[in-house]
C-alpha positions as CSV (number, residue, x, y, z in Angstrom):
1,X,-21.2,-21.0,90.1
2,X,-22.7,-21.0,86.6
3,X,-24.6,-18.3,87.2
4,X,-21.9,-15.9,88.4
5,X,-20.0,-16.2,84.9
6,X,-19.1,-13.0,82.6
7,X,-20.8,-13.7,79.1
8,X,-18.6,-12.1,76.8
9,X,-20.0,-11.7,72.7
10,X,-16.8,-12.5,71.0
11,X,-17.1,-11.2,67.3
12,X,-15.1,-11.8,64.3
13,X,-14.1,-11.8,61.1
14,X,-16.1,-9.6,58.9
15,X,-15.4,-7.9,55.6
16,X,-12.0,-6.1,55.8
17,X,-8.8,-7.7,54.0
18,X,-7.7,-8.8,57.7
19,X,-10.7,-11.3,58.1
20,X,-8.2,-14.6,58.5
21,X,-5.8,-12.6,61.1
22,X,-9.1,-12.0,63.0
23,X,-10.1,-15.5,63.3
24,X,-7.0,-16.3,64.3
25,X,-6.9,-13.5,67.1
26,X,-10.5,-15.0,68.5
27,X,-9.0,-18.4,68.1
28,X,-6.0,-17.6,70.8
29,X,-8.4,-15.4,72.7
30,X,-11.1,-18.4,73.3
31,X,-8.2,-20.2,74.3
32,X,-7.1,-18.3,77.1
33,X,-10.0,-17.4,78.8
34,X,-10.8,-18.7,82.3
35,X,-14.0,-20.7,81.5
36,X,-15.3,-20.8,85.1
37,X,-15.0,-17.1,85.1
38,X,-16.7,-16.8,81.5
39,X,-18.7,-18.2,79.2
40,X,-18.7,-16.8,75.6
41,X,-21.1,-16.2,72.6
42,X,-19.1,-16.5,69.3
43,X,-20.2,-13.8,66.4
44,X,-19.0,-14.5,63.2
45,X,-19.0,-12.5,60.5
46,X,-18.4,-13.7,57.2
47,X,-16.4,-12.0,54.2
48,X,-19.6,-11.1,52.9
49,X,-20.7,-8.8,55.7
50,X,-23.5,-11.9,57.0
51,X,-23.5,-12.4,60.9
52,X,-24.1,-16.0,62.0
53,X,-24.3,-16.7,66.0
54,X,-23.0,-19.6,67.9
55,X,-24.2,-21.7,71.0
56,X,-22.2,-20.5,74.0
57,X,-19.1,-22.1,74.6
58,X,-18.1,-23.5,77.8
59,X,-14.2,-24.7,76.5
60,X,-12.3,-23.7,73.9
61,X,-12.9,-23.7,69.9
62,X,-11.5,-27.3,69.4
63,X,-10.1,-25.8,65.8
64,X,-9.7,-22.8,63.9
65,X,-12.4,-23.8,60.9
66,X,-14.9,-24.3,64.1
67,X,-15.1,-20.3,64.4
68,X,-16.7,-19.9,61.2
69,X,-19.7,-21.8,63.1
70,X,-21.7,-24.5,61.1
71,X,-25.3,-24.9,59.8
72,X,-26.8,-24.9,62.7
73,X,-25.6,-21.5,63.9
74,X,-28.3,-19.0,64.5
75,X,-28.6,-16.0,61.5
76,X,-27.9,-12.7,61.3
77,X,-31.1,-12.0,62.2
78,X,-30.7,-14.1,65.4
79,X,-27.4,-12.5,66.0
80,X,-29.2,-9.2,66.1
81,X,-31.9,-10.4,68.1
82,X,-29.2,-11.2,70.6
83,X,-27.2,-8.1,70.2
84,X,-30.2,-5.9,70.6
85,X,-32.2,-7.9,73.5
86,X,-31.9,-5.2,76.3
87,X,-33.5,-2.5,73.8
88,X,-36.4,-5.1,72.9
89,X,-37.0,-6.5,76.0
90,X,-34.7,-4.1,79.0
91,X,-33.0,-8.0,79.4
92,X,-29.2,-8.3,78.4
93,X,-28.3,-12.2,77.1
94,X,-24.6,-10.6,76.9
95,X,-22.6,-8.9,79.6
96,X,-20.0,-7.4,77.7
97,X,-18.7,-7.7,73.9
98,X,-15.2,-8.4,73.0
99,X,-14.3,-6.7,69.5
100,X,-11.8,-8.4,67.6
101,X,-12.2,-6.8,64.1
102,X,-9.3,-4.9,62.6
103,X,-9.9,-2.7,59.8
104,X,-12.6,-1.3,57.8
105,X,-15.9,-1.9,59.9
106,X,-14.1,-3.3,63.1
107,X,-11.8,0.0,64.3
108,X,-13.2,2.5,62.6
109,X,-15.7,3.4,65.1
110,X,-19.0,2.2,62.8
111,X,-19.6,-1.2,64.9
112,X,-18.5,0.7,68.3
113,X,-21.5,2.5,67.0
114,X,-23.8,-0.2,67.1
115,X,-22.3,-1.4,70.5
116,X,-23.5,2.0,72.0
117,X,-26.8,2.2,70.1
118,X,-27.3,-1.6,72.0
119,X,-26.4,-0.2,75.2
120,X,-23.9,-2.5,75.9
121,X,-20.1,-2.6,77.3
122,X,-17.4,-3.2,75.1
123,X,-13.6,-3.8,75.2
124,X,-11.5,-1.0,73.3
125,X,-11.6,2.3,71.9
126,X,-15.2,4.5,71.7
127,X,-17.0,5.8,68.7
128,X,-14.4,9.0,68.2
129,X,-11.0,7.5,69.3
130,X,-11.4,4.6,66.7
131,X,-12.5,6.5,63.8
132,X,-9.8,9.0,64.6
133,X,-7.2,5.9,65.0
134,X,-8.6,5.2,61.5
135,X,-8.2,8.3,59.5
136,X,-4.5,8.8,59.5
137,X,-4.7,12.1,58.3
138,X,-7.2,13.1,61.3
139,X,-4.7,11.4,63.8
140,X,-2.2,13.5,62.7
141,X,-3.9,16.5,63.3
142,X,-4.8,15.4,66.8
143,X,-1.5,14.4,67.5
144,X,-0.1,18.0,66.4
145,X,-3.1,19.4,68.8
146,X,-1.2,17.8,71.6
147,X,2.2,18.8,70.6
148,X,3.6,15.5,69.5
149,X,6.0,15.9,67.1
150,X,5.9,13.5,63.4
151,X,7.5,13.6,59.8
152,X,6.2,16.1,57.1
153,X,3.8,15.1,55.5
154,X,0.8,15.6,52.3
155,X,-2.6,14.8,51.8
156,X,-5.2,14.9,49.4
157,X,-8.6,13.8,47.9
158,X,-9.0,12.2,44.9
159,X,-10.9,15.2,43.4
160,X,-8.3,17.1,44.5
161,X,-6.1,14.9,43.0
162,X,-7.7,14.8,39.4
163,X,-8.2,18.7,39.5
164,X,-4.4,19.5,40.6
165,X,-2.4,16.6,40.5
166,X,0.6,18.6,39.1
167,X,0.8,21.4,41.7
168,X,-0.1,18.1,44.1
169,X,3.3,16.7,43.2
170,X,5.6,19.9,43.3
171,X,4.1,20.3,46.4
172,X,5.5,16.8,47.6
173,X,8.7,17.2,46.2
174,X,9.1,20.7,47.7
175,X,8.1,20.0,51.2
176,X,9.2,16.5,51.7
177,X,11.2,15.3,48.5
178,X,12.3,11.6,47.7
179,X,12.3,8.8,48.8
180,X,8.7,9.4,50.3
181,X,5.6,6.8,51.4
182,X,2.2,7.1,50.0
183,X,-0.3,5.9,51.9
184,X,-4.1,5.2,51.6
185,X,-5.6,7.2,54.5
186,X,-8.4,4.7,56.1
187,X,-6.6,1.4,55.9
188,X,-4.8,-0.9,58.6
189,X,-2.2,-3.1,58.2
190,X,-0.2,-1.7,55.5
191,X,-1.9,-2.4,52.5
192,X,-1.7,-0.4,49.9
193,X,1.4,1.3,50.9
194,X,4.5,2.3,48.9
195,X,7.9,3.9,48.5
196,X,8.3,6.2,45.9
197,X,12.0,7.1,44.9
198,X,10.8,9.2,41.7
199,X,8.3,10.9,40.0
200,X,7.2,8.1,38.2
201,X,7.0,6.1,41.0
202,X,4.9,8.6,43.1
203,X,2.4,8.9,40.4
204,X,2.3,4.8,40.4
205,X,2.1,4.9,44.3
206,X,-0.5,7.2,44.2
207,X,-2.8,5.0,41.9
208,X,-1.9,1.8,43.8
209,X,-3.5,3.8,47.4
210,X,-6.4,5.4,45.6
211,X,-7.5,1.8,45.0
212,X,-7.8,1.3,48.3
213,X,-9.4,5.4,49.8
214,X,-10.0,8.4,48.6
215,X,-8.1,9.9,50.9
216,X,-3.8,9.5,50.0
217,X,-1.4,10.6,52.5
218,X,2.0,11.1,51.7
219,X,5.3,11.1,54.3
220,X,8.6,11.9,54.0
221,X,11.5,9.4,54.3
222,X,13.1,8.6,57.8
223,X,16.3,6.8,58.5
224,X,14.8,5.7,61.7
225,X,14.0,2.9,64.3
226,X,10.5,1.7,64.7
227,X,9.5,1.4,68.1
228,X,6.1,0.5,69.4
229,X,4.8,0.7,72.8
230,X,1.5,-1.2,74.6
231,X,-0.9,1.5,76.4
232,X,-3.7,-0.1,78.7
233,X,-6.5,1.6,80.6
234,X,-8.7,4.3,80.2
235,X,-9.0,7.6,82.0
236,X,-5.2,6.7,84.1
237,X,-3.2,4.8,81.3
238,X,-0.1,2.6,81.6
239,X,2.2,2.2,79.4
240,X,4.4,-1.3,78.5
241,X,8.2,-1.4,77.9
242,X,8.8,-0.6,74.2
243,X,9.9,-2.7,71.5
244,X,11.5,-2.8,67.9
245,X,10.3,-4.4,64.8
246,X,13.4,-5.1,63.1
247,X,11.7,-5.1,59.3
248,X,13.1,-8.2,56.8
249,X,12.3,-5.6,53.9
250,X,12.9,-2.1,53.4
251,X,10.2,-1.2,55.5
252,X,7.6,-2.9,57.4
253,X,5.1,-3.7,54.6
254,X,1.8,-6.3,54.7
255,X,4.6,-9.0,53.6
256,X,6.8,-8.6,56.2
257,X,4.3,-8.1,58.7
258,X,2.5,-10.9,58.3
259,X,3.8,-13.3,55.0
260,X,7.7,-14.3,55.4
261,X,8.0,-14.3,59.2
262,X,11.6,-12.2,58.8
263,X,10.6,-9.3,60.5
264,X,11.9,-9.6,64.5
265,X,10.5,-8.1,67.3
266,X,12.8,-7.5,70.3
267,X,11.3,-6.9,73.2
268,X,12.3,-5.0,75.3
269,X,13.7,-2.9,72.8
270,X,17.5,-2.6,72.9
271,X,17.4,1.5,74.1
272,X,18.5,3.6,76.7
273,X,16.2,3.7,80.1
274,X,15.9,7.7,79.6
275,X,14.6,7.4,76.0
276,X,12.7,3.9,76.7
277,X,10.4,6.0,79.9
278,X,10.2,9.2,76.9
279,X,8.8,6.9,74.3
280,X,6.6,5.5,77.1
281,X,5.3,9.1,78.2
282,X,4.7,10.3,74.7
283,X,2.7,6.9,74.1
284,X,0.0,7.6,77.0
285,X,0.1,11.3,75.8
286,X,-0.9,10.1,72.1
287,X,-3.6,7.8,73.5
288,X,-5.3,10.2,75.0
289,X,-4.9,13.0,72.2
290,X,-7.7,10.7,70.3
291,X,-9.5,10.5,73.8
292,X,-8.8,6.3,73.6
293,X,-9.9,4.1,76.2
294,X,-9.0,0.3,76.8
295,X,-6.0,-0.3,74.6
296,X,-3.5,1.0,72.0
297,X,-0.7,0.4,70.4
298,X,1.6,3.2,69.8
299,X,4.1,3.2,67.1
300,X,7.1,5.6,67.4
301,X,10.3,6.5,65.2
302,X,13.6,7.0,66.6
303,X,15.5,8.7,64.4
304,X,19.3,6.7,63.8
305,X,21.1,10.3,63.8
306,X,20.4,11.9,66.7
307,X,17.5,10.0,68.5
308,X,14.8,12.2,67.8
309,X,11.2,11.0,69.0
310,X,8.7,11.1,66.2
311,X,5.1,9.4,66.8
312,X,3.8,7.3,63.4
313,X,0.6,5.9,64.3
314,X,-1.7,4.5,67.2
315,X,-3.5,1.2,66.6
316,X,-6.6,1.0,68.5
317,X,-7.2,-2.5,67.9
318,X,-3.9,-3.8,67.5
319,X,-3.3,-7.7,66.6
320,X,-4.0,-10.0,69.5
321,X,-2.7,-13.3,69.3
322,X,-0.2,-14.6,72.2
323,X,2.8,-14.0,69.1
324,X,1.5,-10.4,68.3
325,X,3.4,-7.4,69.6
326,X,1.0,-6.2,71.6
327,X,0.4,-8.9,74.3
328,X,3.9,-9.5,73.8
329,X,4.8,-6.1,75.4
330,X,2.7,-6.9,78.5
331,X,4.1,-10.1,78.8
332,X,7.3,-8.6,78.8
333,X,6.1,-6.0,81.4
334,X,4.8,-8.5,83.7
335,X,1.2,-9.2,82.8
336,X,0.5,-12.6,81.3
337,X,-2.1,-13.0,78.3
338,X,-4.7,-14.4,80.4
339,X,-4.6,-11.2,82.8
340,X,-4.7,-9.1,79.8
341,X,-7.8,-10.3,79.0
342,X,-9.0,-10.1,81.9
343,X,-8.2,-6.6,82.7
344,X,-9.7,-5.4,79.2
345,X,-12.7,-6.9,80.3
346,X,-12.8,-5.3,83.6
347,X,-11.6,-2.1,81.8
348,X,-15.1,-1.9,79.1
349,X,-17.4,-2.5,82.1
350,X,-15.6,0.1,84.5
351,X,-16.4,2.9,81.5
352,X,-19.9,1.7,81.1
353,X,-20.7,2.1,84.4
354,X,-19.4,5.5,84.8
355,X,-21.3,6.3,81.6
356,X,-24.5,4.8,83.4
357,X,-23.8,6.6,86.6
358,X,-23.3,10.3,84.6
359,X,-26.5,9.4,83.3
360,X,-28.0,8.7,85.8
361,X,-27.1,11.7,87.9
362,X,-27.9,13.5,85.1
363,X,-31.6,12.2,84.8
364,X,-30.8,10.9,81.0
């Protein structure tokens, strides 16, 4: 049956502050694949930006330090050779690739890029839906575009920043006053992000982001409930029961998400059915406002007061381990880890070949 297997390029790592979560992720995910069903080619790329390649596996990484594949690992130059066979030679050595980047250069759209200049499948979001998943700020527009309704918010360059900063602030406190959250645009995971109660401290808030983009938003406060929601397919979506991150700290910062292990998740998320199949609706509505495809996570508040449904983000590569929210939420809904794998798999090569076949007709 060897023949018959799936060769899926796993890649990770790579240069964004979330390189160790990634390794991690493709840890769990070599773990749980069905290995007479696949085989897979491990990518790794190191903090540095330097691709290596690894033999293909036929079981399991043995350990997590394995993943950062030894001296014997092909280069980056062999990874790309790899990567790039079916322009150089019209033969593929890889059936499909299996993304497992978050941040800056792994869901921002620039390596989807490369996947589609290689002609080849891939799991996740496209070119446009990650890049727009990125750019919070761009989201937000999109979002509005498809009438979903959020909290106030600012934003601003940081030209525009040194230029006006003063008017920048009056603006701030006029249209969505204290406390407030200033975030760097283009970033995942929450770094970079603060509260700001006063002036002082939005002035300090808006340093600490520009570190990190030159792009700041800025939201107003919400007494709310954080409620997130699994979304799984591509042109007919589904979407998974929703669940609450109960944050250990004020709010759900990089420490609580991933540092002190306070923060809960209850799944299913202890709400009404009515609002529960709302939240659910608005989450498939929001995917495909930034046209995604393959997976998302959708993060809602639920205001404490009266309810009220406000969308925060989507998360087009959203952490992956068997203990991260998003599998979590399908397990919860009924579909195991392995399954989800598998169905993200079948997912990236359904869109390719209806890519292929519009191509086709068309004469491309």
């Amino acid at each position: 049956m060897g023949q018959d297997r799936i060769t899926v390029g796993l890649i990770y790592g790579g240069k964004s502050g979330e390189h160790e979560v990634s390794l991690q992720t493709a840890f769990a995910v070599s773990k749980a694949f069905n290995y007479d069903k696949y085989e897979l080619l491990p990518f790794y790329i190191d903090k540095q930006g330097k691709w290596k390649v690894g033999d293909r596996l036929n079981a399991p990484f043995a350990a997590l330090e394995e993943l950062k594949l030894g001296e014997s690992a092909g280069d980056t130059s062999a990874a790309m050779g790899l990567l790039f066979s079916k322009l150089s030679s019209g033969q593929s050595n890889i059936d499909v690739v299996f993304p497992l980047l978050h941040g800056t250069n792994g869901e921002d759209g620039t390596i989807q890029g490369l996947f589609e200049m290689a002609d080849l499948p891939y799991v996740g979001a496209g070119v446009l839906a990650s890049a727009a998943g990125m750019d919070k700020v761009i989201m937000k527009k999109l979002f509005a575009e498809a009438g979903l309704e959020q909290c106030a918010y600012c934003y601003f360059t940081a030209t525009e920043w040194e230029r006006s900063s003063h008017a920048l602030v009056q603006g701030i406190e006029e249209k969505l006053g204290y406390p407030c959250f200033v975030k760097p645009a283009n970033l995942g995971s929450s770094v970079g992000i603060s509260k700001a109660r006063t002036r002082e401290e939005l002035l300090a808030s808006v340093a600490q982001a520009f570190r990190y983009d030159v792009k700041v938003i800025v939201e107003e406060f919400v007494d709310a409930r954080e409620v997130e929601v699994g979304v799984l397919g591509n042109d007919e979506p589904l979407a998974s029961v929703p669940g609450e991150i109960v944050s250990s700290g004020e709010y759900y910062d990089y420490q609580a998400k991933y540092l002190d292990g306070k923060s809960q998740m209850l799944i299913p998320a202890s709400i009404d059915t009515e609002l529960a199949e709302r939240i659910r609706e608005l989450a498939v509505r929001a995917f495909k406002a930034i046209a995604g495809s393959g997976l998302c996570r959708a993060d809602f508040f639920v205001r404490k007061s009266d309810h009220k449904i406000w969308i925060n983000e989507v998360n087009t590569m959203p952490g992956f381990t068997p203990f991260s929210m998003y599998p979590l939420l399908w397990r919860e809904t009924g579909v195991a880890y392995e399954v989800l794998l598998d169905r993200l798999i079948e997912l990236a090569l359904e869109r390719y070949a209806a890519r292929q076949a519009l191509e086709f007709e068309s004469g491309v």
